[in-house]
TORPA-4810 file (N, C-alpha, C, O; in nm, 3 decimals):
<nodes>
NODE_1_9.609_6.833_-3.300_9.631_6.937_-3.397_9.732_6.891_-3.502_9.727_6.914_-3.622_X
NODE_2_9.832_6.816_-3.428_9.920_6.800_-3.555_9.858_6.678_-3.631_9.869_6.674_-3.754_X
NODE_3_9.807_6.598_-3.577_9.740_6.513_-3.674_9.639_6.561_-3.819_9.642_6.509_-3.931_X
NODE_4_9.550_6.683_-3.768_9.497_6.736_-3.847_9.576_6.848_-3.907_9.506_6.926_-3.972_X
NODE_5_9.724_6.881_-3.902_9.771_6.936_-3.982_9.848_6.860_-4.089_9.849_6.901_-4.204_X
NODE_6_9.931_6.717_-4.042_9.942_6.638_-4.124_9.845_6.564_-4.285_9.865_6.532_-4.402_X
NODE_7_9.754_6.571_-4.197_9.672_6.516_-4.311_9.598_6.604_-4.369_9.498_6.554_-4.422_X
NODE_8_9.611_6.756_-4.384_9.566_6.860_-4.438_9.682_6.876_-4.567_9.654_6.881_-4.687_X
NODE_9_9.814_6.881_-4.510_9.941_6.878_-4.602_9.919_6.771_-4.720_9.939_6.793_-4.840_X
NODE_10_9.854_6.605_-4.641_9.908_6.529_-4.752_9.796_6.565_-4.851_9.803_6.542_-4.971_X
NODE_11_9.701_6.619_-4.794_9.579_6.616_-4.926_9.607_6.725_-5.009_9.603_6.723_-5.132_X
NODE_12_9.636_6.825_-4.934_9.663_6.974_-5.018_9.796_6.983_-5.097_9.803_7.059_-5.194_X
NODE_13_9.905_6.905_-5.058_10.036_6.910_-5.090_10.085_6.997_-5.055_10.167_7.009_-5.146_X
NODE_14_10.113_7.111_-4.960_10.172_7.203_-4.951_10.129_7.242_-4.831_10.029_7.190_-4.781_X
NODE_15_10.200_7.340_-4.767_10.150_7.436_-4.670_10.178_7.598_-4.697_10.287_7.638_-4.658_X
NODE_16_10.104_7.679_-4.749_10.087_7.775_-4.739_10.212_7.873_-4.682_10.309_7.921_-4.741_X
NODE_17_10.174_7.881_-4.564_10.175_7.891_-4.430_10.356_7.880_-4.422_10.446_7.962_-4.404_X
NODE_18_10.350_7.747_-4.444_10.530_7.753_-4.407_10.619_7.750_-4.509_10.735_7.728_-4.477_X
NODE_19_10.590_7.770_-4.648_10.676_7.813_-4.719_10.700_7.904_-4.760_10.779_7.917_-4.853_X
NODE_20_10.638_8.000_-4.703_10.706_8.163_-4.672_10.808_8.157_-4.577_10.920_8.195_-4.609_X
NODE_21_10.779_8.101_-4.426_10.865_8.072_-4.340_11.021_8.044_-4.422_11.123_8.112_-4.413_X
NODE_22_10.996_7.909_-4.508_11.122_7.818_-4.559_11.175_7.904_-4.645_11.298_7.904_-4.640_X
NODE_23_11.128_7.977_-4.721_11.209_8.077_-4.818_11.344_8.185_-4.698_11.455_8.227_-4.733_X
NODE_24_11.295_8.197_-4.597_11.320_8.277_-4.557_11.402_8.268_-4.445_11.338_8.271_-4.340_X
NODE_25_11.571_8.253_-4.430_11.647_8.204_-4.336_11.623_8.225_-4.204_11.623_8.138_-4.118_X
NODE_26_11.594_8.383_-4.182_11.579_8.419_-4.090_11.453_8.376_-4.014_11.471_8.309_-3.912_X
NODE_27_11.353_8.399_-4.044_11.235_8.393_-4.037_11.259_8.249_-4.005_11.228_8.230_-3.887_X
NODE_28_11.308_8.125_-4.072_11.293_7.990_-4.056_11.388_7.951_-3.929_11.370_7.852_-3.858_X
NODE_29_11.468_8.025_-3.916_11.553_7.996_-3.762_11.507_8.060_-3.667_11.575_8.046_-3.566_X
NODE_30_11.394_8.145_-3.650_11.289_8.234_-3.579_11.208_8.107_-3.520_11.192_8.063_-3.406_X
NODE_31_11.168_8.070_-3.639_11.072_7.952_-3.650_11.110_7.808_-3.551_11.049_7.767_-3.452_X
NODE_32_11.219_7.758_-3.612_11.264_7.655_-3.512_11.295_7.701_-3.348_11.264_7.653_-3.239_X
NODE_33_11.354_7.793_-3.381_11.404_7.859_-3.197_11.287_7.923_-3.082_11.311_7.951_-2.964_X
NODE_34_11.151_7.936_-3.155_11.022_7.904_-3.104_10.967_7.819_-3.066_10.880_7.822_-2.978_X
NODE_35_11.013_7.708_-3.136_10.956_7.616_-3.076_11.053_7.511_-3.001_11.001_7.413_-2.948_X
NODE_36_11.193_7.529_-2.995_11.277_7.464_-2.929_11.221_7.554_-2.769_11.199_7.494_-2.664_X
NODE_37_11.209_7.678_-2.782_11.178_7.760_-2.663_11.030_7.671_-2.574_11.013_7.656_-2.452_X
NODE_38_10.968_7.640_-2.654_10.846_7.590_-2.656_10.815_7.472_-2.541_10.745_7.463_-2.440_X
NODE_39_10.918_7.374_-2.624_10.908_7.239_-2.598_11.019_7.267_-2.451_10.980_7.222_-2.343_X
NODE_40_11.178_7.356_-2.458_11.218_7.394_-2.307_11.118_7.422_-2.165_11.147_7.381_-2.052_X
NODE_41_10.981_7.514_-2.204_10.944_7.543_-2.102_10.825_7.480_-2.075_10.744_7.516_-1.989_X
NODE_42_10.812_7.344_-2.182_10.703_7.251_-2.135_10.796_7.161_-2.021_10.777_7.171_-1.900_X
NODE_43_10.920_7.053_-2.096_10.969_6.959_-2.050_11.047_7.086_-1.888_11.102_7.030_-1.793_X
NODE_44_11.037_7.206_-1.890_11.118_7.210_-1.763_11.072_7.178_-1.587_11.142_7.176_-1.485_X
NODE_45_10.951_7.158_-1.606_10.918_7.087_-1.502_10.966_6.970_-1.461_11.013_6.963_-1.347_X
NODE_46_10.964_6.849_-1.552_11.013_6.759_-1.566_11.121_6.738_-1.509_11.148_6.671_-1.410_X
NODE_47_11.217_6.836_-1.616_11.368_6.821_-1.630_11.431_6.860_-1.469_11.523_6.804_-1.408_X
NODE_48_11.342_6.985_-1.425_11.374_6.999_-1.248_11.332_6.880_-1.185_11.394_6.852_-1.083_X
NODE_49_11.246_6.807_-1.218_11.252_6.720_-1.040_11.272_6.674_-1.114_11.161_6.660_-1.165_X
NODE_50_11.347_6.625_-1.184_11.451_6.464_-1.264_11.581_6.477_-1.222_11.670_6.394_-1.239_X
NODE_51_11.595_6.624_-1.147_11.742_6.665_-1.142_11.791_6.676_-0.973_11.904_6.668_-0.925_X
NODE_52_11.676_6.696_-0.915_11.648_6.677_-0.731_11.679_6.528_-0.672_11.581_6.457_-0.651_X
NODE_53_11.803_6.479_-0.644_11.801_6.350_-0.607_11.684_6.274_-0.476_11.675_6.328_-0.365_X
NODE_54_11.628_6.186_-0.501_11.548_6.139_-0.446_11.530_6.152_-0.273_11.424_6.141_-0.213_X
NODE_55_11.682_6.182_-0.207_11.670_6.186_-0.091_11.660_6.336_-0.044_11.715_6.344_0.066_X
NODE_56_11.629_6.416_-0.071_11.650_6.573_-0.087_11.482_6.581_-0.057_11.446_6.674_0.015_X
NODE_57_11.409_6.515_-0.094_11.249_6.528_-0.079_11.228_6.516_0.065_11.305_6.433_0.112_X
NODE_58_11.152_6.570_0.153_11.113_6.622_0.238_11.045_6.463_0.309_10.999_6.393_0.219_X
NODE_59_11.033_6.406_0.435_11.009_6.311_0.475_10.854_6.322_0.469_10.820_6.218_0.413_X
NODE_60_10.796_6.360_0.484_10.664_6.384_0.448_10.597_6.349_0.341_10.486_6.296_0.349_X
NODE_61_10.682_6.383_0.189_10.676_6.345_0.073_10.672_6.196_0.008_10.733_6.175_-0.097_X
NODE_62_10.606_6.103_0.065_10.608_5.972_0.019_10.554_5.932_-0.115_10.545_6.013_-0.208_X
NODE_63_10.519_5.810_-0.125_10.499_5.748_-0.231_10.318_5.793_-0.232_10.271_5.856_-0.326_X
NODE_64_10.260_5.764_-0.150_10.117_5.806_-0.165_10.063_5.962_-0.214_9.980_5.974_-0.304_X
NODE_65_10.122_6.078_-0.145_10.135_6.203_-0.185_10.168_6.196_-0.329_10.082_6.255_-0.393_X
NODE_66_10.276_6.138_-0.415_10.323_6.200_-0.525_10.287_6.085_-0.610_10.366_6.061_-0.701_X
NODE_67_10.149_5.981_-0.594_10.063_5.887_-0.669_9.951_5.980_-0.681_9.875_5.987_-0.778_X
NODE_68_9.945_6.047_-0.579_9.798_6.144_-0.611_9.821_6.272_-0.714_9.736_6.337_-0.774_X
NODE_69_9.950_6.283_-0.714_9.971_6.408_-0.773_9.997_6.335_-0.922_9.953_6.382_-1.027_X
NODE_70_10.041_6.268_-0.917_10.080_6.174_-1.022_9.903_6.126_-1.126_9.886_6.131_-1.248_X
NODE_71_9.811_6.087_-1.023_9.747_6.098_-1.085_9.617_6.201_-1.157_9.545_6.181_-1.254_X
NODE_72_9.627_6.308_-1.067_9.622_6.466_-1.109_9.630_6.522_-1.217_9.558_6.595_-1.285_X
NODE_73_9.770_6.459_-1.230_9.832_6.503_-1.361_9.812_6.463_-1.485_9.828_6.521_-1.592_X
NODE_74_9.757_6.299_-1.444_9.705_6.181_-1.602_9.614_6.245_-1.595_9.620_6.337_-1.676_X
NODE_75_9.491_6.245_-1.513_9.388_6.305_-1.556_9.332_6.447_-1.622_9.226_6.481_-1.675_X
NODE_76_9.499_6.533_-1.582_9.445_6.667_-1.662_9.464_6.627_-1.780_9.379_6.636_-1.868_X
NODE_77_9.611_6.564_-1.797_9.650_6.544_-1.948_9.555_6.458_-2.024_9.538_6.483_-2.143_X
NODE_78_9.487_6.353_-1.965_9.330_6.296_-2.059_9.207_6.396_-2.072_9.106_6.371_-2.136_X
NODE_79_9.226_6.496_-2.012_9.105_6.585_-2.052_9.155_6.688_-2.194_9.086_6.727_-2.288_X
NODE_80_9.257_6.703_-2.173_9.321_6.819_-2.239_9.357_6.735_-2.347_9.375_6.812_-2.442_X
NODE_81_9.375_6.625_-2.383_9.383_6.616_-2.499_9.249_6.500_-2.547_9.250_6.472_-2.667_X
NODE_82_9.166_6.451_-2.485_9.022_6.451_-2.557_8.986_6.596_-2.599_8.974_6.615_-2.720_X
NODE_83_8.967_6.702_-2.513_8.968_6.849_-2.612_9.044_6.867_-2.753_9.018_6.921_-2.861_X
NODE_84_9.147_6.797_-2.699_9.223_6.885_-2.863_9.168_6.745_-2.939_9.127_6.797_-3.044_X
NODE_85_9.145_6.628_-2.951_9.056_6.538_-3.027_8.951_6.567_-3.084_8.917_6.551_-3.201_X
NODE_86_8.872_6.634_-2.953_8.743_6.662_-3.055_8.757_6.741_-3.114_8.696_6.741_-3.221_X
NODE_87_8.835_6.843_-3.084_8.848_7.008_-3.159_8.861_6.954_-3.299_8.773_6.963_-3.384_X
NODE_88_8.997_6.887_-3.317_9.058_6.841_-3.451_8.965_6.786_-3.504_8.957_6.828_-3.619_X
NODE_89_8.874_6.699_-3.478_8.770_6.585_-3.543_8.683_6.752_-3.579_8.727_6.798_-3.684_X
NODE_90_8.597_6.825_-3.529_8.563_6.908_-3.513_8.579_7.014_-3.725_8.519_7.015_-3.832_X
NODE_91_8.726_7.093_-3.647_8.748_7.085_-3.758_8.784_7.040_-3.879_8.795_7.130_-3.962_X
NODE_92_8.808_6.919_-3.923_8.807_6.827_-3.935_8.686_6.832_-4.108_8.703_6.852_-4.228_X
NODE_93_8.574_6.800_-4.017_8.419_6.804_-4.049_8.392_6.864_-4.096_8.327_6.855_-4.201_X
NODE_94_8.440_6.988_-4.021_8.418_7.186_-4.091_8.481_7.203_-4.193_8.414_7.258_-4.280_X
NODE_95_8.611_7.173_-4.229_8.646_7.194_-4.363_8.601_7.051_-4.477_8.593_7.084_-4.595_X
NODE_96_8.586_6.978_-4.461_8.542_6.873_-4.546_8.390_6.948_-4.602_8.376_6.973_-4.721_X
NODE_97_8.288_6.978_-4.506_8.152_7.067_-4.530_8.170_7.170_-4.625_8.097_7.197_-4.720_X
NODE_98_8.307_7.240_-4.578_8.332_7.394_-4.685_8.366_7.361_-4.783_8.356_7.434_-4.882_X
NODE_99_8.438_7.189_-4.788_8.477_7.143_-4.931_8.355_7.118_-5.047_8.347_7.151_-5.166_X
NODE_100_8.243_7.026_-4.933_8.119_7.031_-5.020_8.024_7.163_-5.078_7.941_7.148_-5.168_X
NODE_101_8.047_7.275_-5.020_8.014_7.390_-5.021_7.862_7.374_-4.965_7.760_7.404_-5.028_X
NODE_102_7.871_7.312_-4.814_7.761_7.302_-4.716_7.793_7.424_-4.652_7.681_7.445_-4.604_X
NODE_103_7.859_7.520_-4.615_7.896_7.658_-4.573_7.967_7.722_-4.611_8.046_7.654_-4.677_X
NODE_104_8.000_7.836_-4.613_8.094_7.971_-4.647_8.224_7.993_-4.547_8.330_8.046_-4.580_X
NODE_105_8.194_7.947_-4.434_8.237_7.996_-4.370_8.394_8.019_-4.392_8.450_7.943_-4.472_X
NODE_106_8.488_8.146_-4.309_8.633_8.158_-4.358_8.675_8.083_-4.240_8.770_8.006_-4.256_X
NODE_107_8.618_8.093_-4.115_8.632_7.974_-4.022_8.549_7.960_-3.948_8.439_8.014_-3.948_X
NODE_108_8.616_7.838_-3.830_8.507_7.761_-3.791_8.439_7.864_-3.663_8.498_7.970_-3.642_X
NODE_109_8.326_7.834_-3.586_8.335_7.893_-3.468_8.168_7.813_-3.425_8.061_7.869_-3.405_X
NODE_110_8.193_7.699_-3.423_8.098_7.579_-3.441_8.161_7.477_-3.306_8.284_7.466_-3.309_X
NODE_111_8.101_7.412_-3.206_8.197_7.325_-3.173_8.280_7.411_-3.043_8.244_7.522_-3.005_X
NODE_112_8.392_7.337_-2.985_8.478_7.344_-2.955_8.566_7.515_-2.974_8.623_7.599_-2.904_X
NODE_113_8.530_7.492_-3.114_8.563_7.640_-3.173_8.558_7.750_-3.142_8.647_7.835_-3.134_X
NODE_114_8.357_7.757_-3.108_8.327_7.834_-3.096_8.336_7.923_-2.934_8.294_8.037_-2.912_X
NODE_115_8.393_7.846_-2.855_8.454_7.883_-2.730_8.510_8.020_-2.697_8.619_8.021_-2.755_X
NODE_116_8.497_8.114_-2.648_8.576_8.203_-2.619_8.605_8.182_-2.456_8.681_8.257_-2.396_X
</nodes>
């Protein structure tokens, strides 16, 4: 997503979108403290067992158990973000099409998109 928001900015020059945000102090420290909240309650998994010293784990808990979980985890995170790949490629396509005026559409719901 952020890739395809990056390169939406450099073509368009602007974002819409967030310079209402930037005008607006409040609103723009709303803005950052959302997503500092964001990125806290992704990394807090992490940040807990980074903080559990190694001998505190349960004898049971070896190296084989937490390779499987370990790899559990690569594999959700390679699914979940080939999704957000294609999505982005996805739309992507869809607005380049609306550029040619191959559709109307106000958005996409084609794809990935069209998912509920």
């Amino acid at each position: 997503m952020s890739s395809y928001l990056f390169i939406r900015v450099l073509k368009r020059g602007h974002d819409s979108r967030f310079e209402k945000t930037v005008r607006n102090p409040r609103r723009f420290f709303a803005f950052w403290m959302a997503q500092a909240v964001w990125v806290l309650l992704c990394s807090a998994p992490v940040i807990a067992l980074d903080a559990v010293h190694p001998a505190a784990f349960k004898a049971g808990m070896g190296v084989p158990s937490v390779l499987r979980t370990d790899v559990v985890g690569l594999g959700l995170f390679a699914v979940g973000w080939t999704i957000e790949i294609v999505a982005d490629w996805q739309k992507w396509n869809w607005y380049l099409q609306r550029e040619r005026k191959v559709h109307d559409e106000r958005f996409i719901t084609r794809g990935l998109w069209g998912r509920r």
